[in-house]
LOMIKE-281103 format. One record per residue (C-alpha): residue number from 1; residue in three letters; chain; x, y, z. Coordinates in nm, 3 decimals. Layout:
<NUM; 'ALA'; 'A'; <X; Y; Z>>
...
This chain:
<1; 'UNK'; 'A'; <17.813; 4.049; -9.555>>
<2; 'UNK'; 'A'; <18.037; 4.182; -9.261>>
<3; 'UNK'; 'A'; <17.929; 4.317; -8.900>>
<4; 'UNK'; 'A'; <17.759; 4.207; -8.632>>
<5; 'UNK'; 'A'; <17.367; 4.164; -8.745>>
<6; 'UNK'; 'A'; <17.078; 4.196; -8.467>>
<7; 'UNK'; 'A'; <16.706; 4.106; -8.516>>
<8; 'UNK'; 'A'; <16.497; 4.309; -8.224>>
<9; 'UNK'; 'A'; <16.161; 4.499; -8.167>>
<10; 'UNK'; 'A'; <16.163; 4.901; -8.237>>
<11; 'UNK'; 'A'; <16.139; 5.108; -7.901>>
<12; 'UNK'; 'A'; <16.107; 5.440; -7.844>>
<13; 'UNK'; 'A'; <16.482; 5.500; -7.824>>
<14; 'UNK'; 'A'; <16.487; 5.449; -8.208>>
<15; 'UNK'; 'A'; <16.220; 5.713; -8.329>>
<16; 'UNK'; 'A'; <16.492; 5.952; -8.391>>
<17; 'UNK'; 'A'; <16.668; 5.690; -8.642>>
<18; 'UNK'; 'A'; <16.328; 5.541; -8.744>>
<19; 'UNK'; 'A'; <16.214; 5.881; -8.864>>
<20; 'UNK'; 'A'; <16.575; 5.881; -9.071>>
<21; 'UNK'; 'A'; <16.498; 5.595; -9.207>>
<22; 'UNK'; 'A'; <16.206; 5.698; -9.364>>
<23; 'UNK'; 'A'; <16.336; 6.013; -9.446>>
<24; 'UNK'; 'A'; <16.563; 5.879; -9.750>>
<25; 'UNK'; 'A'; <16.314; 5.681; -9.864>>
<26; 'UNK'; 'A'; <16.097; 6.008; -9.918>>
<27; 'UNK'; 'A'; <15.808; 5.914; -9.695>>
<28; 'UNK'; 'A'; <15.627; 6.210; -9.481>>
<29; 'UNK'; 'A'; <15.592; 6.018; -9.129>>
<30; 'UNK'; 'A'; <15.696; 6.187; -8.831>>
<31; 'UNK'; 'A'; <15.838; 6.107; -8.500>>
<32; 'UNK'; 'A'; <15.488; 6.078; -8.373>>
<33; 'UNK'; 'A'; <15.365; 5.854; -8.633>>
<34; 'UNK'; 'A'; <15.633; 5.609; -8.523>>
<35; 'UNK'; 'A'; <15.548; 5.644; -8.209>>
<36; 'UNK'; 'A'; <15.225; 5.560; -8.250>>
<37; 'UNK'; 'A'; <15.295; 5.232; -8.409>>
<38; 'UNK'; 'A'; <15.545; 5.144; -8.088>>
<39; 'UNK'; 'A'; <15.283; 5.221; -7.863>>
<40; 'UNK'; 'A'; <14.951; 5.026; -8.045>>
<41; 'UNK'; 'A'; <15.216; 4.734; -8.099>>
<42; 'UNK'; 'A'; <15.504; 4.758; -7.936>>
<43; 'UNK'; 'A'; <15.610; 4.339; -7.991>>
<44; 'UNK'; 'A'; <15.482; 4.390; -8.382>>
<45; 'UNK'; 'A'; <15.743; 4.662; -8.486>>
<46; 'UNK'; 'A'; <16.058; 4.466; -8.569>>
<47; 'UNK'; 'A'; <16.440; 4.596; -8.632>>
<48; 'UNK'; 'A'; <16.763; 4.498; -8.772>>
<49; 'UNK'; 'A'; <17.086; 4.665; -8.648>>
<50; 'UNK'; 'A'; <17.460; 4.604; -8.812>>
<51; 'UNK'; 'A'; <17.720; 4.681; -8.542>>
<52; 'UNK'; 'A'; <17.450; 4.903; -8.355>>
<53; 'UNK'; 'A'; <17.302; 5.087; -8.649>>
<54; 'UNK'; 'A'; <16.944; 5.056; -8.740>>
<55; 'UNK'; 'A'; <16.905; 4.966; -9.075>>
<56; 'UNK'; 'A'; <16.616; 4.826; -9.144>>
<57; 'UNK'; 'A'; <16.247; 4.801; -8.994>>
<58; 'UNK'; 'A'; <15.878; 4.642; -9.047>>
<59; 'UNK'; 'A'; <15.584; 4.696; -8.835>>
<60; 'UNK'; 'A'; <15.285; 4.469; -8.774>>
<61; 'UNK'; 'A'; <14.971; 4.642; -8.616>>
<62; 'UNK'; 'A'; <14.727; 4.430; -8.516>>
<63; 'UNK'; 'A'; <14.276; 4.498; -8.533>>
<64; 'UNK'; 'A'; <14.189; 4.181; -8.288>>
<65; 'UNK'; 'A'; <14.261; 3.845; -8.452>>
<66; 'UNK'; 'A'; <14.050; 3.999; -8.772>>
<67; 'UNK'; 'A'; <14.311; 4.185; -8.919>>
<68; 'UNK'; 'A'; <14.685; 4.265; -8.965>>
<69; 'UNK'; 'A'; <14.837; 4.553; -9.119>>
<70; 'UNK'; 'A'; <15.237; 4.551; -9.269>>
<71; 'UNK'; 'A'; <15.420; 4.919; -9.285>>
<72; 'UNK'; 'A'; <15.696; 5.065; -9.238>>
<73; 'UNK'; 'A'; <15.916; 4.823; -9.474>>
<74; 'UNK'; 'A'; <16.252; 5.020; -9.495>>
<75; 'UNK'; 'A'; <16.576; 4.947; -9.554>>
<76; 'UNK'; 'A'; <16.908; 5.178; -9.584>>
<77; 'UNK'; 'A'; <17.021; 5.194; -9.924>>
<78; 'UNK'; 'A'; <17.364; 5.084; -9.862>>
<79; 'UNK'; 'A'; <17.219; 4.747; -9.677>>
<80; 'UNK'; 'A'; <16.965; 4.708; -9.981>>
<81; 'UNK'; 'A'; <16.983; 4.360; -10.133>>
<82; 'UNK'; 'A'; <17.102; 4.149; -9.860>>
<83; 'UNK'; 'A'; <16.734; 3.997; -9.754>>
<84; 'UNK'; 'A'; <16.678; 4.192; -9.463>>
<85; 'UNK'; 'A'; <16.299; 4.311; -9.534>>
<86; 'UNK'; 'A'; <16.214; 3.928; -9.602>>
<87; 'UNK'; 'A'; <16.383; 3.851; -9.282>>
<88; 'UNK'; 'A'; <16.157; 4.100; -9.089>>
<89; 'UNK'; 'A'; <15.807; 4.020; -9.308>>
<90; 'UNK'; 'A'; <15.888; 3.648; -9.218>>
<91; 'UNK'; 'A'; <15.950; 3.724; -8.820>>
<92; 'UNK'; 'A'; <15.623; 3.956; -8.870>>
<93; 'UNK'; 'A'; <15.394; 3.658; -9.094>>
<94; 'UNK'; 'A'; <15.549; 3.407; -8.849>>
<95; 'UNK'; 'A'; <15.425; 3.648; -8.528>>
<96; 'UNK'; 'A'; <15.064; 3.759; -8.726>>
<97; 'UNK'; 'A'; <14.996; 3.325; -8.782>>
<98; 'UNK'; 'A'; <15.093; 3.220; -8.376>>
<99; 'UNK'; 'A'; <14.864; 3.477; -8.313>>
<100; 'UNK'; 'A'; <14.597; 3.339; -8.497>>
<101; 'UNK'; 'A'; <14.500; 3.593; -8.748>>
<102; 'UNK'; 'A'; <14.287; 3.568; -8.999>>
<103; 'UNK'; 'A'; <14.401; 3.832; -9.257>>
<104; 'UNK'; 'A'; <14.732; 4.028; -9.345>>
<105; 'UNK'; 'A'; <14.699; 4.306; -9.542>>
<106; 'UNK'; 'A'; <14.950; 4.613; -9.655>>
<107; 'UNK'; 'A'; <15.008; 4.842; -9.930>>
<108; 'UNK'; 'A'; <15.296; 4.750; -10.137>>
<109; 'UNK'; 'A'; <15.507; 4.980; -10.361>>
<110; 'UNK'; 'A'; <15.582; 4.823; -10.732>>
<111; 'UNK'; 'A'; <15.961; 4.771; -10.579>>
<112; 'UNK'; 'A'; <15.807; 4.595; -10.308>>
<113; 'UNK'; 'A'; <15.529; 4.347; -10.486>>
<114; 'UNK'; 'A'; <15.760; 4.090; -10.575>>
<115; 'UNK'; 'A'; <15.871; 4.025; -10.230>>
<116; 'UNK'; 'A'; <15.545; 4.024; -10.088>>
<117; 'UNK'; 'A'; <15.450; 3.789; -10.363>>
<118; 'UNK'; 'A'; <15.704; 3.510; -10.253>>
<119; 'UNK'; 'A'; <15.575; 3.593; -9.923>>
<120; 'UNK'; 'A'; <15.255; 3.460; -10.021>>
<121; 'UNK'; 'A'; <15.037; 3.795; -10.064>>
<122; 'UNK'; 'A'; <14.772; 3.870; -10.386>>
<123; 'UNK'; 'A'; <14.673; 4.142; -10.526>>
<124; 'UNK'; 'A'; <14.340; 4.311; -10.408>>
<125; 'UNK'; 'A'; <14.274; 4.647; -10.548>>
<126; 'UNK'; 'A'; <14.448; 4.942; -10.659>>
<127; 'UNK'; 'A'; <14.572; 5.277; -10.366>>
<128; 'UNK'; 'A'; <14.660; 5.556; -10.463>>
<129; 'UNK'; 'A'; <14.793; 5.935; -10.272>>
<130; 'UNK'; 'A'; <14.674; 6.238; -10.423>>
<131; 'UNK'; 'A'; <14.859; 6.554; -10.338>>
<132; 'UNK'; 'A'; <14.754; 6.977; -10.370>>
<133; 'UNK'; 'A'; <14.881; 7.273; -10.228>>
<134; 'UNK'; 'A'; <14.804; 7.427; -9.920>>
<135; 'UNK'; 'A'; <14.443; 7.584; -9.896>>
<136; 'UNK'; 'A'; <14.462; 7.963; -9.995>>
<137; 'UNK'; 'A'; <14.137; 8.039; -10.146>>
<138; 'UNK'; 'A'; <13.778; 8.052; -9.910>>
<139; 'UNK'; 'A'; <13.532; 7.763; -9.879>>
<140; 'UNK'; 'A'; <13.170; 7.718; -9.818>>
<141; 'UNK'; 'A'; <13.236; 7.479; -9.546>>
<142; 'UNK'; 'A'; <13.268; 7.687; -9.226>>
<143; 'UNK'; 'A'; <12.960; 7.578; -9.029>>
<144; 'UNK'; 'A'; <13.106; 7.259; -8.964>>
<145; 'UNK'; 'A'; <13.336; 7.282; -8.647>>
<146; 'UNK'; 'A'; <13.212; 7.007; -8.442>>
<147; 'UNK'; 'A'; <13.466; 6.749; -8.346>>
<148; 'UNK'; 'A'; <13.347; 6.391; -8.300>>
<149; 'UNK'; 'A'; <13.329; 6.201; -8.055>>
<150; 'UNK'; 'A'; <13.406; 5.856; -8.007>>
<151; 'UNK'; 'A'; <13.032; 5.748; -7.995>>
<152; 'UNK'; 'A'; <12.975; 5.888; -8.336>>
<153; 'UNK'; 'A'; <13.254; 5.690; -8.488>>
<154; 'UNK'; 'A'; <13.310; 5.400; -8.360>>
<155; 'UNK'; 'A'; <13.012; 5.145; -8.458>>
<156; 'UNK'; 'A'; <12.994; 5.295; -8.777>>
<157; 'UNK'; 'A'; <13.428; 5.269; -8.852>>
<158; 'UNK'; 'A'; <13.346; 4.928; -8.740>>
<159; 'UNK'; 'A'; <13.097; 4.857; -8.991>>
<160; 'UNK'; 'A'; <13.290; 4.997; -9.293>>
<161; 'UNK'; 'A'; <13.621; 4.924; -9.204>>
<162; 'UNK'; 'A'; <13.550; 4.523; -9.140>>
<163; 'UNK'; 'A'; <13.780; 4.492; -8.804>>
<164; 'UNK'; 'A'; <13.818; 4.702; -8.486>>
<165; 'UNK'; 'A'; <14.079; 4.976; -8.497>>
<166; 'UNK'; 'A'; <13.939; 5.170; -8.192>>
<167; 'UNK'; 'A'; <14.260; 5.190; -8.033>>
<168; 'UNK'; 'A'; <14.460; 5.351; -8.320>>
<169; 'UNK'; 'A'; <14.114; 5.588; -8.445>>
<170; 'UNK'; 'A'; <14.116; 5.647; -8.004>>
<171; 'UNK'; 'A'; <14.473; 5.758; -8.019>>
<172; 'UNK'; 'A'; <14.484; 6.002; -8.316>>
<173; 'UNK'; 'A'; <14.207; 6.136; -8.202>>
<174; 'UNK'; 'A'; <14.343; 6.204; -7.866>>
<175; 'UNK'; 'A'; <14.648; 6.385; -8.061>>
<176; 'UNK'; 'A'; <14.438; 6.572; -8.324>>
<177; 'UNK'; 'A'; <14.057; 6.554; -8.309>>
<178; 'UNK'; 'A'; <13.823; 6.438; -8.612>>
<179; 'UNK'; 'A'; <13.573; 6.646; -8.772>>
<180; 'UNK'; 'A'; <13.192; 6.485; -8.794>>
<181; 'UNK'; 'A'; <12.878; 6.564; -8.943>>
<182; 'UNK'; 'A'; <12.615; 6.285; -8.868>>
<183; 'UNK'; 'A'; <12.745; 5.939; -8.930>>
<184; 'UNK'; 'A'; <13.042; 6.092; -9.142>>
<185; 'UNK'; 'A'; <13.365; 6.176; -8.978>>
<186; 'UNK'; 'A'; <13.740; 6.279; -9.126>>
<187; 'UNK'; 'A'; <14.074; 6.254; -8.922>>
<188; 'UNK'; 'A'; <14.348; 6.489; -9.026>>
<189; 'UNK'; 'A'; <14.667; 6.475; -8.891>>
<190; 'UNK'; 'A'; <15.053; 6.678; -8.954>>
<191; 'UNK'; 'A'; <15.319; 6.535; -9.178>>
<192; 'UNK'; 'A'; <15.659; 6.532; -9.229>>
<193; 'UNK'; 'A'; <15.667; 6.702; -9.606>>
<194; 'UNK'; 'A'; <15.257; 6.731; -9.625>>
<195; 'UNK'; 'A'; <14.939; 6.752; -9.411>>
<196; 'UNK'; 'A'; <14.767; 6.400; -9.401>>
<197; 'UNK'; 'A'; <14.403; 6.331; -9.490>>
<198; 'UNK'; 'A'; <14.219; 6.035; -9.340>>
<199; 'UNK'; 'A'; <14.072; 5.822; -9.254>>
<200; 'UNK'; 'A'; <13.729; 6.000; -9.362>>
<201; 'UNK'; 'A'; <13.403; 5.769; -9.388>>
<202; 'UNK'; 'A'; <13.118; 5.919; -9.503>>
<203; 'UNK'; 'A'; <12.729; 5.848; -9.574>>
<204; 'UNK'; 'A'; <12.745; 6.065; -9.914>>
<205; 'UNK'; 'A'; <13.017; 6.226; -10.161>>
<206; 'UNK'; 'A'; <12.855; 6.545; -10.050>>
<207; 'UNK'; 'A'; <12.914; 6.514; -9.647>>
<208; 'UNK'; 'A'; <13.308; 6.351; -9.761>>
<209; 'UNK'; 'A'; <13.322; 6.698; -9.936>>
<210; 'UNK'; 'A'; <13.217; 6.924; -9.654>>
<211; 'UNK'; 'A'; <13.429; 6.730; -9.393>>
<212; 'UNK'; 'A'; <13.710; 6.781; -9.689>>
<213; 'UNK'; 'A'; <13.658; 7.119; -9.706>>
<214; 'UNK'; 'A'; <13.651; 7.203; -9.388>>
<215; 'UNK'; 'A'; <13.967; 7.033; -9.294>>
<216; 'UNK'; 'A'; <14.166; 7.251; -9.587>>
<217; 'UNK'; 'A'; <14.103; 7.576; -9.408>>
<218; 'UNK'; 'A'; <14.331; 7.497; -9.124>>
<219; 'UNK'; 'A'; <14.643; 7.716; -9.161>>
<220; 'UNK'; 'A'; <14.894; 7.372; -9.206>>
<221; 'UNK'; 'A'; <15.203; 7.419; -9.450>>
<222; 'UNK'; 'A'; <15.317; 7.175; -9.716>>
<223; 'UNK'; 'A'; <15.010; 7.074; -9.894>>
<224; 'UNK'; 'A'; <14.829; 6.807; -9.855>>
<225; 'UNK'; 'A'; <14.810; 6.407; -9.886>>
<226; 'UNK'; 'A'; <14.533; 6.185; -9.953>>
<227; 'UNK'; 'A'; <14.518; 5.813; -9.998>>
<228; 'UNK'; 'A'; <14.286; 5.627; -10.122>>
<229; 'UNK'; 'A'; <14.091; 5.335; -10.318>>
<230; 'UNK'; 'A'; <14.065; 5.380; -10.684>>
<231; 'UNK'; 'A'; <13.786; 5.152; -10.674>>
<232; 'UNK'; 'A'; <13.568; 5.429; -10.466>>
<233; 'UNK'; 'A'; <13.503; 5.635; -10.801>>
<234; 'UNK'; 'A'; <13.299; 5.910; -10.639>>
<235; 'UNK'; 'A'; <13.620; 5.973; -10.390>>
<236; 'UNK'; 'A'; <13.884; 5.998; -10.679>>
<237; 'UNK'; 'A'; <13.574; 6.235; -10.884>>
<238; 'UNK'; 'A'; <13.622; 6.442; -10.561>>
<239; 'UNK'; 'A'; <14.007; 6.424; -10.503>>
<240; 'UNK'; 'A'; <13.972; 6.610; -10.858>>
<241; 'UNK'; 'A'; <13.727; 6.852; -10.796>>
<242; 'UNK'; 'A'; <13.910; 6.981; -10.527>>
<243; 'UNK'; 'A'; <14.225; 7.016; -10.691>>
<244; 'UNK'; 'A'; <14.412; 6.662; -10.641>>
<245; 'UNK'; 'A'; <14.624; 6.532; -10.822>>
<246; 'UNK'; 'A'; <14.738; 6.158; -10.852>>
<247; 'UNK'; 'A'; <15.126; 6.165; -10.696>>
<248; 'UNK'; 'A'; <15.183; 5.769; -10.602>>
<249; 'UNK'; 'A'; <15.057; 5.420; -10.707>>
<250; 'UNK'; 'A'; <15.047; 5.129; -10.475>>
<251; 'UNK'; 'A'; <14.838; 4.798; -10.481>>
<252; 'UNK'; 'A'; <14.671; 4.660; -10.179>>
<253; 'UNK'; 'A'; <14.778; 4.326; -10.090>>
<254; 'UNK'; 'A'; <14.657; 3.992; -9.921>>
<255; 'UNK'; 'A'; <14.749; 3.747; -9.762>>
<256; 'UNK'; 'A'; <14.506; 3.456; -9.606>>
<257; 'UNK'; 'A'; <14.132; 3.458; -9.598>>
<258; 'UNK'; 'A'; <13.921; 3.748; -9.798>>
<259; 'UNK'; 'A'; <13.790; 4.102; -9.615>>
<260; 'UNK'; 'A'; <13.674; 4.393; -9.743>>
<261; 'UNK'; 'A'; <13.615; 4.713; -9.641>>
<262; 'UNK'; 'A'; <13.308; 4.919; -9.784>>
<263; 'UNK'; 'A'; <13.504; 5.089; -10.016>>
<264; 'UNK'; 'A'; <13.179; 5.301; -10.104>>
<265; 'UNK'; 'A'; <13.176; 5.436; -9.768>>
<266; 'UNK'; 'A'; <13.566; 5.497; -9.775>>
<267; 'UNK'; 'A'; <13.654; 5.811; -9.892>>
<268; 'UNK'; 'A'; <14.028; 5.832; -9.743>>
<269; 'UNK'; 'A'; <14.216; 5.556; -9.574>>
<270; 'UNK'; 'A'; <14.434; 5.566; -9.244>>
<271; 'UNK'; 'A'; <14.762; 5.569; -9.415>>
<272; 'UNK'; 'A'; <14.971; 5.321; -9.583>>
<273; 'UNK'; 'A'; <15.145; 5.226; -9.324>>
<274; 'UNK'; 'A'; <14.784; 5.151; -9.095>>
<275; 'UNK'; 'A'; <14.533; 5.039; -9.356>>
C-alpha cells in the first residue's frame, strides 16, 4: 500500500465527499443525513484519507451509555481490501468501551457480517427494506394531519425503543415533522434515490396503517423505503398490503450485553445507519 494514510473524525467539510461515498455503494443518504450524524456525534464519525482523499468512513452515534449504533461503513472500491473498515470499527469499539457503553448494535450487510464477526458482534434478528412506487392512487387516510409533538413521542419512543434517542427523533423532527395519532407517531424524511419511512411506533397495525397512509400522499418522487424487523409479522403483513416489496436483507448485530426493542410496537426503524 502506497500514499500517505490519515485516521481523523468526519466534519462538515466532507459531506460533499461523504455523500460520494455512499453514492457508489448505492445507498440513498443525503447530504443532510450526514450531516446529521456530524452534528449528534461529531467525535463518533471517523475517516480515513490517502494523500488527502477520503476513502473510507464509520460512524458511531451514541443513546446515553445504553446504546451505540455503527453506520455508515464505506469504503472506495479501489481501497477495498486493505483493512481500512476494521481499522475504523476498532477506533469506533475502542471509543464506544472508554465510554462505558453497554451495547453496540448495527445492521450489517452479508459482505459485511464476517468482519463484524471477528469484531466480536452476534447475530440478533433479521432487517429488512421494502421498496414501492410513489403514491398515485387516493387513500382513506386524510383526516390525519396533525404533527406531533415532542410530548407525544418521547416517553413512549423511550419505552419501545429501550434507550434515549431524543436528540436524533428532536432533530428530524425539527427538519421534517412526524405525523401522530394518540400514542402512535411516524417520521418520514427525503432520500437520495427514495423517500424514507420511519421510525413509526404504533399502539395497533391499524393506527401504523393510517400514519402509513397518510404519509404516501405527500407529492415526494422516487418511491419509497421502509426498513424494518422481520420478526414484527403484522408490520411485514402491512408492508404487503400496501404494495411493498422486499428489496434488501440485512441482520441486526450485537455486540456486549442483550437489549431489545419492542419489536411489536416497531413498525419501521430509524434507518440502518441510526437503529
Amino acid at each position: 500500500m502506497t500514499g500517505r494514510l490519515v485516521m481523523r473524525k468526519l466534519t462538515a467539510r466532507d459531506i460533499r465527499t461523504a455523500v460520494q461515498l455512499s453514492m457508489e455503494a448505492g445507498w440513498n443518504q443525503t447530504a443532510e443525513d450526514w450531516c446529521t450524524l456530524i452534528e449528534l456525534t461529531p467525535d463518533g464519525c471517523l475517516a480515513i484519507e490517502v494523500d488527502g482523499e477520503l476513502v473510507s468512513t464509520t460512524t458511531l452515534l451514541c443513546y446515553g451509555q445504553r446504546l451505540a449504533w455503527i453506520g455508515m461503513v464505506l469504503t472506495r472500491i479501489p481501497y477495498r481490501g486493505r483493512g481500512f473498515a476494521h481499522r475504523l470499527m476498532t477506533e469506533a469499539l475502542g471509543l464506544a468501551d472508554r465510554m462505558k457503553i453497554e451495547t453496540v448494535k448495527l445492521d450489517a450487510t452479508d459482505q459485511g457480517r464476517p468482519l463484524y464477526e471477528k469484531l466480536g458482534f452476534r447475530c440478533e434478528q433479521a432487517v429488512e427494506r421494502w421498496w414501492r412506487r410513489r403514491e398515485t392512487g387516493n387513500s382513506n387516510a386524510s383526516v390525519i394531519d396533525q404533527q406531533a409533538s415532542q410530548d407525544s413521542w418521547r416517553d413512549v419512543d423511550l419505552r419501545v425503543f429501550g434507550a434515549d434517542r431524543t436528540e436524533l427523533l428532536s432533530k428530524l423532527a425539527c427538519r421534517h415533522p412526524p405525523l401522530s395519532l394518540g400514542d402512535s407517531y411516524l417520521f418520514s424524511r427525503p432520500g437520495r434515490l427514495t423517500s424514507y419511512l420511519g421510525p413509526c411506533v404504533a399502539e395497533t397495525s391499524a393506527s401504523a396503517r393510517a400514519l402509513i397512509e397518510r404519509a404516501l400522499q405527500t407529492r415526494r418522487s422516487g418511491g419509497w423505503s421502509w426498513d424494518l424487523l422481520c420478526s414484527n409479522v403484522q408490520a411485514v403483513a402491512l408492508a404487503r398490503a400496501l404494495d411493498f416489496t422486499p428489496k434488501r436483507h440485512l441482520t441486526r448485530m450485537v455486540r456486549g450485553k442483550e437489549q431489545h426493542a419492542k419489536v411489536k410496537a416497531t413498525y419501521a426503524i430509524a434507518g440502518f445507519e441510526l437503529g
